[in-house]
N, C-alpha and C positions, 0 to 999 in steps of 0.2 A: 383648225389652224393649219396641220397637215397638208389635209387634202387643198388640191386645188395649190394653192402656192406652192406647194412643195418646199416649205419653208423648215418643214420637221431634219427633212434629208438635208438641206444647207445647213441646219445647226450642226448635223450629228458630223455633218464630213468635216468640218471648219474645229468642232472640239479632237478629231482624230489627229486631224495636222497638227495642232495646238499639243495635243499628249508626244506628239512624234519629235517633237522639236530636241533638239542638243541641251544637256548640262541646263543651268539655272532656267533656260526660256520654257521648257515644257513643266518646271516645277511654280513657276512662278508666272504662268501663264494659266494655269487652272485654279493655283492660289488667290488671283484676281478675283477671278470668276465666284470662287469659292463666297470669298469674302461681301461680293455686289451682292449676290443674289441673296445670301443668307443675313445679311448684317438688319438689325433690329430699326434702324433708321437708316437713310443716305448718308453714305461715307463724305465725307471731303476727299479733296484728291490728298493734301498731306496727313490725313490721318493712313487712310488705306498703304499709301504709302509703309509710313511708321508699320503697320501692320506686320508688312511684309518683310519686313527687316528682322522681326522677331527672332531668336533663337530660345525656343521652348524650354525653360529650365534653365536658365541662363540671368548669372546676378547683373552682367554687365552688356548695358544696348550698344550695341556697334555702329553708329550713323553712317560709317563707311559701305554698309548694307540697305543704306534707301536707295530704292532703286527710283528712275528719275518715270515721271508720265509718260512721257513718250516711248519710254522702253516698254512698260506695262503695256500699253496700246497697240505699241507691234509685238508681242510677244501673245496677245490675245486675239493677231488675228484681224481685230478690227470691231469683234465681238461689246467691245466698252468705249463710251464716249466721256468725254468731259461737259458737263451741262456749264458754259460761262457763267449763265447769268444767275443759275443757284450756287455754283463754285461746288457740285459734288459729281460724284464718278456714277453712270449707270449703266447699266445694259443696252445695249444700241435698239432694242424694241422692245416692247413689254411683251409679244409672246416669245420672247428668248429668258424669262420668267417661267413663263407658263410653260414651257419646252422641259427647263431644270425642274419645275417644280411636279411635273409628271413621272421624273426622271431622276429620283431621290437616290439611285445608288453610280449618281453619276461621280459623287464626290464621297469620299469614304470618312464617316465621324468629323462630318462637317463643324456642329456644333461643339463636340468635345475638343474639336482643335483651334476654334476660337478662343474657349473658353482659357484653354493651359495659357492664349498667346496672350489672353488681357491679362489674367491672373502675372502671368512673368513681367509683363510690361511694369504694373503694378509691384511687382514683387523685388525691380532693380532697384541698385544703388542709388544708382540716379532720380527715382520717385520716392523713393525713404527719405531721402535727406531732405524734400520739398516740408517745408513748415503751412500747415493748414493756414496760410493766413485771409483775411476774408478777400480781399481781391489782388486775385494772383494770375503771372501773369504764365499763357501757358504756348506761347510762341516756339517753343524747343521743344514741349514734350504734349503736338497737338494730340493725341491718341488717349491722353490721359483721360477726357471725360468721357470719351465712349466706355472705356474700359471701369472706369469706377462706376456707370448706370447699370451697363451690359453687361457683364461677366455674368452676374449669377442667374439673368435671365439664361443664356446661354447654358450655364451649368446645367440648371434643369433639368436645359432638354435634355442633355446627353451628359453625363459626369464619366470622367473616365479615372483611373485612378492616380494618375499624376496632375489631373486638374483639382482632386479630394485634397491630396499633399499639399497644393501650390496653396489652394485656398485655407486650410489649418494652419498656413505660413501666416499667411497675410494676416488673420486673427487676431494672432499672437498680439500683436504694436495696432490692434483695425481703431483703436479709439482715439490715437494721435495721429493717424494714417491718414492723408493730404483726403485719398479718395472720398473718405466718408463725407466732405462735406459737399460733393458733389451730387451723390446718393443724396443727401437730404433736403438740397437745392431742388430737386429731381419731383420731390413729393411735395410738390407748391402746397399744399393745404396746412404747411405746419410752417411755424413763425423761425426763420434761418438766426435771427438775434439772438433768440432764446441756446439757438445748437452752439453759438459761439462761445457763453457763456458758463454752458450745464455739460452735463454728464452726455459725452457725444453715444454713436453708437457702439454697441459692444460688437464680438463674431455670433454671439449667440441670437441679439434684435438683425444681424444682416440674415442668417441663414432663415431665420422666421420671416424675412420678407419677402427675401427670393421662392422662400416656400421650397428648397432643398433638404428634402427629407434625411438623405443622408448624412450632410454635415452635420446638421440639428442633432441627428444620433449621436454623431460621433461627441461633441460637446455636451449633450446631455449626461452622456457614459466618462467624460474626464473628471464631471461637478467640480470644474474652476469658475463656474459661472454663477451668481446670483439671480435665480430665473425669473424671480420677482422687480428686478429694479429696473427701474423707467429711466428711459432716454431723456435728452432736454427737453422736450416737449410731453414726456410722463407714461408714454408707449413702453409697454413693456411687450417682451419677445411674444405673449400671447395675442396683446392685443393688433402688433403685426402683422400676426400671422390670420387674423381676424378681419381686419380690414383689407389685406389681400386674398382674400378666400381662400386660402391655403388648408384644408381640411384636414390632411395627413397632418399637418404639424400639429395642428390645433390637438388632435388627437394624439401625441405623442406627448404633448406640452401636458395635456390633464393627465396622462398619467403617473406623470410626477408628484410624489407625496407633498412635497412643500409648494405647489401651487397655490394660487391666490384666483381662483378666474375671475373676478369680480373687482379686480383692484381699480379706479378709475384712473385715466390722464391728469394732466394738470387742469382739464376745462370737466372735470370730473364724468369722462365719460367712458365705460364700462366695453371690453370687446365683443357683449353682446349688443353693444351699441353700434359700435364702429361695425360690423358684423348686417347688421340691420337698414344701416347709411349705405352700405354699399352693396346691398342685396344679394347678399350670399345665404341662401339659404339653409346649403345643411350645414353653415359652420354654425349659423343660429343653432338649428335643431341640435347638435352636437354641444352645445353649450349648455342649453335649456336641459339638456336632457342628462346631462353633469349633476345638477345640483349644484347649491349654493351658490344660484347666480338671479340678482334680482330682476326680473323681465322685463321692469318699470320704471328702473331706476331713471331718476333724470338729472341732466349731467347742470355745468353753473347755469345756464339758459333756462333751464326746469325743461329742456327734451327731453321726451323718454323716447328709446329703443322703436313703439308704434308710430311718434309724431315722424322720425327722421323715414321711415322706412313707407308712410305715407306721402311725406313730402319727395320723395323721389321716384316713388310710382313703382315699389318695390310688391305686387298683388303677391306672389306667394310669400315673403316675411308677413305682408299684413296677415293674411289667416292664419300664418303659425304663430303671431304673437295674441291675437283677436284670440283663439285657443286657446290659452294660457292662462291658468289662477292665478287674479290679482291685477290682470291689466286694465287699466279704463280708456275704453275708446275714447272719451271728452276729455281727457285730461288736458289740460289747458299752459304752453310754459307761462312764462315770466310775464307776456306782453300779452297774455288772456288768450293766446292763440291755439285753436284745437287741432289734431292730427285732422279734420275735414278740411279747416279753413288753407292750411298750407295745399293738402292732394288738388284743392277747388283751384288754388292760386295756379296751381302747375299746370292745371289741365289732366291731371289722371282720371278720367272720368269712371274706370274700372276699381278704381280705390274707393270713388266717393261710392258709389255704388254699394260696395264693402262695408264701407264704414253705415251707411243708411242702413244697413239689415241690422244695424247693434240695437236695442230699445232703450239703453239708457243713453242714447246720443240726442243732444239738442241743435238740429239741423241749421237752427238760425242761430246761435250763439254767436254773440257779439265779444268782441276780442277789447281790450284797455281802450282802444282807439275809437269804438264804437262800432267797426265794421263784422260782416257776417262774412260765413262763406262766401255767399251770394256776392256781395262786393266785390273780395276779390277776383271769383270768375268774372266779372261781368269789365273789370279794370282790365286785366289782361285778356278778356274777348275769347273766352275758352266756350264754346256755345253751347256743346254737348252737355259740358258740365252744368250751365244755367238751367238748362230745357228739365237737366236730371232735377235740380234742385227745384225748381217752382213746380215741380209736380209731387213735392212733400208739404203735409200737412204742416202747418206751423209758421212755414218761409213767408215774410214778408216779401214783395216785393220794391216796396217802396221805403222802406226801414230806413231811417238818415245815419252817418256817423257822428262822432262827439261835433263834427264840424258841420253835420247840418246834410252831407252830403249823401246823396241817393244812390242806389243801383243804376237808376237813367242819367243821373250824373258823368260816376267814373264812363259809364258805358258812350255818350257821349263826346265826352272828353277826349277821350282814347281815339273815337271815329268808327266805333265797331257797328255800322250799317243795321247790319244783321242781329246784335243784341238790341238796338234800339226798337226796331221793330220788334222783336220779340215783349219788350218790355212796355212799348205802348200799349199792347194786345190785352194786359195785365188790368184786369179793373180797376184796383186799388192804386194803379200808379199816374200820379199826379204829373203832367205833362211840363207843368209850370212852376215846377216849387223848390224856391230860393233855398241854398246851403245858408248857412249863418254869414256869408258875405254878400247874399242879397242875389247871388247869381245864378239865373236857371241851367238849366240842361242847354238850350239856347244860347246862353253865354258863350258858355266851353266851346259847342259847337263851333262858334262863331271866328271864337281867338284862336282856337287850333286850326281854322281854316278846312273844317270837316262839310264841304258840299253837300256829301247825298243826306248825312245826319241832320243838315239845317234842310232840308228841303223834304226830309220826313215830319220834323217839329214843326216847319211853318205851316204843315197840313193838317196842323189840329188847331182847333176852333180855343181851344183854352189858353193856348200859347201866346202871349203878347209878346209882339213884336220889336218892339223899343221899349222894353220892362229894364229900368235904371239898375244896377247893382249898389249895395251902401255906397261907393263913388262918384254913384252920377253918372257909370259908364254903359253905357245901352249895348246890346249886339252890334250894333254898326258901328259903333264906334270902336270896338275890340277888334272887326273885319278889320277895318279901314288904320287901324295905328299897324297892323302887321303885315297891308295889304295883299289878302286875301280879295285878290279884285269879284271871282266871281262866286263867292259870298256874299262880297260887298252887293252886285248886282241883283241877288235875289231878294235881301231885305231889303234894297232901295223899291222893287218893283211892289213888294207887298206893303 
């Protein structure tokens, strides 16, 4: 970046001028900068603002202290733009990023001085009094949701000791505190109805998410906390700290005598589950390696800790769970489906793999619906994963679902070229053979308007060409209602 532009020497001389400036312009011309380069998402321009206004430790926000954009702008130099058409503030080039971020002691406890300004932001008069209600309006105080997601990522990084204080404030009142429901907004995977209704978050479930080791100390060490008790969605502060990979807590949490590790959520699922969903490996190993935590357990769905951590192509969980007395590779949940059939759906070809070397795994098992692995790789056009599977003993290739439906089916259907072929190649698969509504591989082809799939099927000799479905409806006539013209022109010419 340097060399050659000479763009390093324009930054450094442009931040000199900018520290040289008079009174508020050189404090609040690198507090800008401060805030662009390090903030966890793009600012708005009225947040950054709010920002800046901050006085650290401070119960009452001053608005007489926003300072306006255009001041910021010249006070920076030139170094910041306003982007219109996203409405946020950023650095006038990405390597004026790359410059700061080479250049880490250009700003001094960068993050520990975010962290005090959300913490106080949060911790005024004026955001206490806000009533968590569910849709609120935040026109006066835009700063508030960065400050309820971001603070404790910020903490983390840097905890200084009046950011420690600010946040044991905020604790205090954190389960009627506006912020929390922004926090839980934040982690779209859990149901927000439920938070309105139940037991919101405590200080003790935030400090296990941010995964700050020290506040967690410090509440551990008051025991005003119930370590065991679940949020409205059944998360307790371990299992938090579990599905954030937060290791240090995790381990600080077991070693409290009234622990529970094993206690489940509301959808009965265990933080060596959530643990395993989100492939964190040595919080598993750290759990497992606890005691009295079931490896298997399967939550209301009947997942267990190996199907989630297969279905998301998590290879190291799987061999530390695949390791473990008591787990079964084939375990099947609710809807017949095995930790293969989900890795097969995703495409984890390195899991299916995994899971093949187990010997009591049943490579074809069909799930409630009728479908195999094989199916679902072959629906979603995961190829590697096919190729893996019809080179195990057992796999049909041609196998129907409860609905009649083939491997060469979904795979045509879908338009995956390349599994069709594949699956012609297959002896045992029938090129021509009607699902239970009369309709071949040919069909689908037809109506999804899949060219090169119909022009591989019309080159086999078994294939008939205008073969009716229980309707009456031929391939061309499926072409032809969706006009797919040149579909339509190759069954007209055969």
């Amino acid at each position: 970046m340097e060399a050659g532009l000479g763009l390093g020497d324009a930054y450094g001389g442009t931040i000199e001028r900018i520290k040289a400036q008079s009174g508020d312009k050189s404090r609040l011309g690198m507090a800008a900068l401060m805030w662009i380069s390090h903030a966890e998402r793009p600012l708005r321009a009225d947040e950054l603002r709010h920002a800046l206004a901050i006085k650290p430790g401070s119960k009452d926000f001053n608005g007489g202290n926003i300072p306006s954009m255009s001041t910021l702008v010249s006070y920076c130099q030139g170094l910041i733009t306003v982007d219109k058409e996203a409405s946020t503030v950023r650095l006038i080039h990405f390597t004026l990023q790359e410059y700061l971020s080479a250049r880490p002691d250009t700003f001094s406890r960068p993050h520990s001085l975010m962290a005090e300004a959300c913490l106080t932001y949060l911790n005024s008069r004026r955001v206490e009094a806000i009533s968590p209600a569910p849709s609120l309006d935040i026109r006066g105080i835009p700063f508030l949701e960065y400050c309820s997601v971001y603070w404790g990522v910020h903490a983390k990084k840097e905890l200084s000791d009046h950011a420690r204080s600010l946040a044991l404030e905020l604790f205090q009142g954190y389960g009627s505190h506006v912020s929390t429901g922004f926090l839980w907004d934040q982690m779209g995977h859990l149901d927000l109805k439920d938070f309105r209704t139940g037991f919101r978050l405590s200080g003790l479930h935030c400090a296990s998410l941010f995964g700050i080791v020290e506040l967690l100390t410090a509440l551990v060490e008051m025991k005003c906390y119930d370590i065991n008790r679940g949020d409205s969605g059944g998360y307790t502060p371990l299992a938090w700290a579990a599905h954030c990979g937060h290791e240090g807590v995790v381990k600080i949490l077991l070693e409290c005598e009234e622990i529970k590790p094993d206690q489940p959520d509301k959808y009965r699922r265990t933080p060596v589950s959530h643990a395993a969903r989100r492939g964190h490996e040595g919080v598993v190993k750290t759990l497992l390696n606890y005691g009295k935590v079931d490896p298997h357990k399967p939550d209301t769905y009947g997942r267990t800790p190996l199907l989630f951590a297969a279905w998301n192509g998590h290879e190291g969980v799987v061999k530390i769970l695949l390791g473990w007395k008591g787990v079964n590779p084939d375990q099947p949940d609710n809807d017949g489906r095995t930790p293969l059939s989900y890795a097969a759906q995703s495409g984890h070809a390195e899991v299916v793999k995994i899971l093949l070397e187990q010997e009591e795994l049943n490579p074809d098992k069909q799930d409630n619906y009728g479908k195999t692995p094989l199916s679902y790789s072959t629906r979603e056009g995961h190829e590697r994963v096919v190729k893996i599977l019809l080179g195990q003993e057992g796999v049909s290739p041609d196998r129907p679902s409860n609905y009649g439906k083939t491997p060469l089916v979904y795979a045509a259907w879908s338009g995956h070229e390349g599994l069709v072929k594949i699956l012609l190649a297959q002896k045992d698969v029938g090129p021509d053979r009607p699902d239970d509504g009369g309709r071949t591989p040919l069909s689908y082809a037809a109506w999804k308007g899949h060219e090169g799939v119909v022009k591989l099927l019309l080159g086999r000799e078994e294939v008939h060409r205008h073969k009716p479905d229980n309707d009456g409806i031929t391939p061309l006539m499926h072409a032809t209602e969706r006009s797919h013209k040149s579909v339509i022109a190759l069954l007209q010419t055969h």
